[in-house]
C-alpha positions as MATLAB code, in Angstrom:
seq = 'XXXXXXXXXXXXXXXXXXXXXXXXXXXXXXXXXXXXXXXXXXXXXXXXXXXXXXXXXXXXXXXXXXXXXXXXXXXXXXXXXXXXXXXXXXXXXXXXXXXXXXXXXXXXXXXXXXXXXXXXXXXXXXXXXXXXXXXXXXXXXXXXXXXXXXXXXXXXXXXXXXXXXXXXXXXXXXXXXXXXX';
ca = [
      29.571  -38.494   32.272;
      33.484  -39.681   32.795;
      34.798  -41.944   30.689;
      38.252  -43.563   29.646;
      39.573  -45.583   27.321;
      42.367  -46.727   25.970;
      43.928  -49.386   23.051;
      47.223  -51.463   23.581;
      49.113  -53.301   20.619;
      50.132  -56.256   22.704;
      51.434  -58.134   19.155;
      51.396  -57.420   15.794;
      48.403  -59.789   15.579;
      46.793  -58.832   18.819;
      45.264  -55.512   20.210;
      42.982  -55.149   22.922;
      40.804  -52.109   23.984;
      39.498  -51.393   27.224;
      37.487  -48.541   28.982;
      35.109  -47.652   31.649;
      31.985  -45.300   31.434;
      30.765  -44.062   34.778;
      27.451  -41.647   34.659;
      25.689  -39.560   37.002;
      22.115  -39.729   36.073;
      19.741  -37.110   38.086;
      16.264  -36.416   37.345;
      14.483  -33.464   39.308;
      11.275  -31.402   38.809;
       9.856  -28.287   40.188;
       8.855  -29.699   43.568;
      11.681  -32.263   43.952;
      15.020  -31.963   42.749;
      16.188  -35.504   43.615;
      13.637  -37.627   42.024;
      15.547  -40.249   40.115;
      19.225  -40.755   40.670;
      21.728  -43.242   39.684;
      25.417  -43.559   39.812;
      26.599  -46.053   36.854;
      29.931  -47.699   36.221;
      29.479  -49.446   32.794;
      32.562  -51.245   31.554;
      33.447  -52.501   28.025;
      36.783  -54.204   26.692;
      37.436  -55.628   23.128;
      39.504  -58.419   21.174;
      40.587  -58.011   18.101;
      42.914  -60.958   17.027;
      44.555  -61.363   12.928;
      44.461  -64.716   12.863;
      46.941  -65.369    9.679;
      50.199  -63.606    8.373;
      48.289  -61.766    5.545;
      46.481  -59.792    7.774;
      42.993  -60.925    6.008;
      41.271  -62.375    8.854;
      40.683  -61.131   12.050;
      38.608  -62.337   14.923;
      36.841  -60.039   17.556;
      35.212  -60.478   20.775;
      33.662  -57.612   22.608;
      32.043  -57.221   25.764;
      29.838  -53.701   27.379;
      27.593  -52.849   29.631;
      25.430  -49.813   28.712;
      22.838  -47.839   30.537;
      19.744  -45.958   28.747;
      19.142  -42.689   29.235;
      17.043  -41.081   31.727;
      13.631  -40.685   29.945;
      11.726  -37.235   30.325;
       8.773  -38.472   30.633;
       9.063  -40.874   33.383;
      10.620  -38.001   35.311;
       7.983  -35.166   34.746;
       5.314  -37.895   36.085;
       6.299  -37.143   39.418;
       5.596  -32.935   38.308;
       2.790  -32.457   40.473;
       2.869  -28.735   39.945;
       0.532  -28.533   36.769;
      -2.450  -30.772   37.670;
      -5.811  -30.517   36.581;
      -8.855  -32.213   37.099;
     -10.217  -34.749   34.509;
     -13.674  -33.340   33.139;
     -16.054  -35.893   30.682;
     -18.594  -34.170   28.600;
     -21.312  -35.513   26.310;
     -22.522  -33.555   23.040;
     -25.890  -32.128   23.977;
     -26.495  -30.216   20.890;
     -24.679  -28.107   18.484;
     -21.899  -26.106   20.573;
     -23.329  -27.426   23.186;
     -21.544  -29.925   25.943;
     -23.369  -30.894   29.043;
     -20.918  -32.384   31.835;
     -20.946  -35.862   33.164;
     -18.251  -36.246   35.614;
     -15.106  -34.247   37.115;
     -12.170  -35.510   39.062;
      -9.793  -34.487   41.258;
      -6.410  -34.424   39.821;
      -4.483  -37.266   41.321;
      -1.310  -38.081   42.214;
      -1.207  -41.856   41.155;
       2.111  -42.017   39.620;
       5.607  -41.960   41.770;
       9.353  -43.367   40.935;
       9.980  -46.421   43.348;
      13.218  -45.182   45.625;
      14.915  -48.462   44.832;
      14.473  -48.384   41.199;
      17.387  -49.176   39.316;
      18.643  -47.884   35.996;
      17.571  -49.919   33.076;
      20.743  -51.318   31.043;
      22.054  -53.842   28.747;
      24.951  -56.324   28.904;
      26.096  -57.197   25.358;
      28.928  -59.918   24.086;
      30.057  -59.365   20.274;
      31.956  -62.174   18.487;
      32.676  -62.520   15.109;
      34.960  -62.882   11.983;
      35.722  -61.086    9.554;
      38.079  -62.002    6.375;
      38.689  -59.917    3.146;
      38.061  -61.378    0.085;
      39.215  -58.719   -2.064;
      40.150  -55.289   -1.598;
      37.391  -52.834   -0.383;
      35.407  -56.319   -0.140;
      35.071  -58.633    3.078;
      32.524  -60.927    4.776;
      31.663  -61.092    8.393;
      29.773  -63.457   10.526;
      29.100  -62.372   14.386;
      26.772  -64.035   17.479;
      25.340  -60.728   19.232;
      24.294  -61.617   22.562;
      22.214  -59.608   24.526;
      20.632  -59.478   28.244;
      18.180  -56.208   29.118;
      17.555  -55.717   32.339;
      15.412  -53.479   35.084;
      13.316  -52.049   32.214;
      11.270  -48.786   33.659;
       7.631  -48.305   33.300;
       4.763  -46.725   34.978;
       2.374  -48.200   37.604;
      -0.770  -46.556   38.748;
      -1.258  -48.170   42.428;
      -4.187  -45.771   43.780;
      -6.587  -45.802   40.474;
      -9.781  -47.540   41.672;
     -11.120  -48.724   38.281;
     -14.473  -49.603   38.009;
     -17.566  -50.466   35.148;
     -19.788  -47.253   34.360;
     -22.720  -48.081   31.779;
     -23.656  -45.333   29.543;
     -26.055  -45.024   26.690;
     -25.369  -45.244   23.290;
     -26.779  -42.199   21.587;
     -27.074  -43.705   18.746;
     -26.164  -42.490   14.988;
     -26.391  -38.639   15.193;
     -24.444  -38.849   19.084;
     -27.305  -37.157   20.678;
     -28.499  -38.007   24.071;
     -32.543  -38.217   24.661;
     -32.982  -38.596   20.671;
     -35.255  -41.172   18.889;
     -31.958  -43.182   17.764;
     -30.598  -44.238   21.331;
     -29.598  -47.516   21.610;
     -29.078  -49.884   24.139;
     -26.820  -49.381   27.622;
];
């Protein structure tokens, strides 16, 4: 991360604040060590403006963009290095567990190439006036626009209806108390 900023007292009523954030974001795991990457310039400047001679009121405006952080987990999804297959049992007695179904470990989940880095453009304005010392009131319109959220799609799942038995109340198998499919 880079960043700079700086403040300028352009009158003794006005100042204004500027700076410029840029981030290198990298993501890697043990069988890819360029998984997600992003280079991010994310600007922000400020306005803050005393509006009377008393110096009791002041109005701001404030505009940023920030980025989120790279989130662990959507990185390690694309660690293939620890798979394991999925296994299902079914009770079959006490300490006892009688398999149903195994499956290969998979490789469903990847990071699009193209995805972009999730971030959020913000504008701040308010006001602000003292009423008394140590004691002021502010009002301020937040606005705020998210955009390229992240999240995880499973393209090569095949999903499909199993039926299975209900064993019933004591969630045996084969037992007097089965119930319906």
């Amino acid at each position: 991360v880079a960043h700079a900023h700086d403040t300028w007292t352009v009158s003794s009523q006005l100042t204004v604040s500027a700076g410029v954030r840029f981030e290198w974001n990298r993501g890697s795991v043990p069988t890819d060590p360029d998984v997600f990457h992003t280079n991010a310039w994310a600007p922000r400047v400020g306005v803050a403006w005393d509006l009377t001679p008393a110096h009791r009121t002041v109005a701001r405006l404030h505009y940023g963009h920030y980025y989120d952080p790279i989130f662990a987990s959507r990185i390690m999804s694309e660690d293939h290095t620890d798979r394991s297959p999925s296994v299902l049992y079914e009770p079959a007695g006490p300490g006892e567990w009688v398999e149903i179904s195994r499956s290969a470990a998979e490789d469903n989940f990847t990071i699009d190439p193209n995805l972009k880095h999730s971030h959020v453009r913000q504008f701040v304005a308010g006001l602000e006036h003292e009423l008394a010392s140590d004691l002021s009131v502010q009002a301020q319109y937040i606005r705020r626009r998210f955009d390229t959220f992240m999240g995880l799609i499973d393209p090569a799942s095949t999903w499909e209806p199993v039926q299975r038995r209900d064993p019933g109340p004591d969630g045996r198998l084969g037992t007097a108390d089965d119930g319906a499919m």
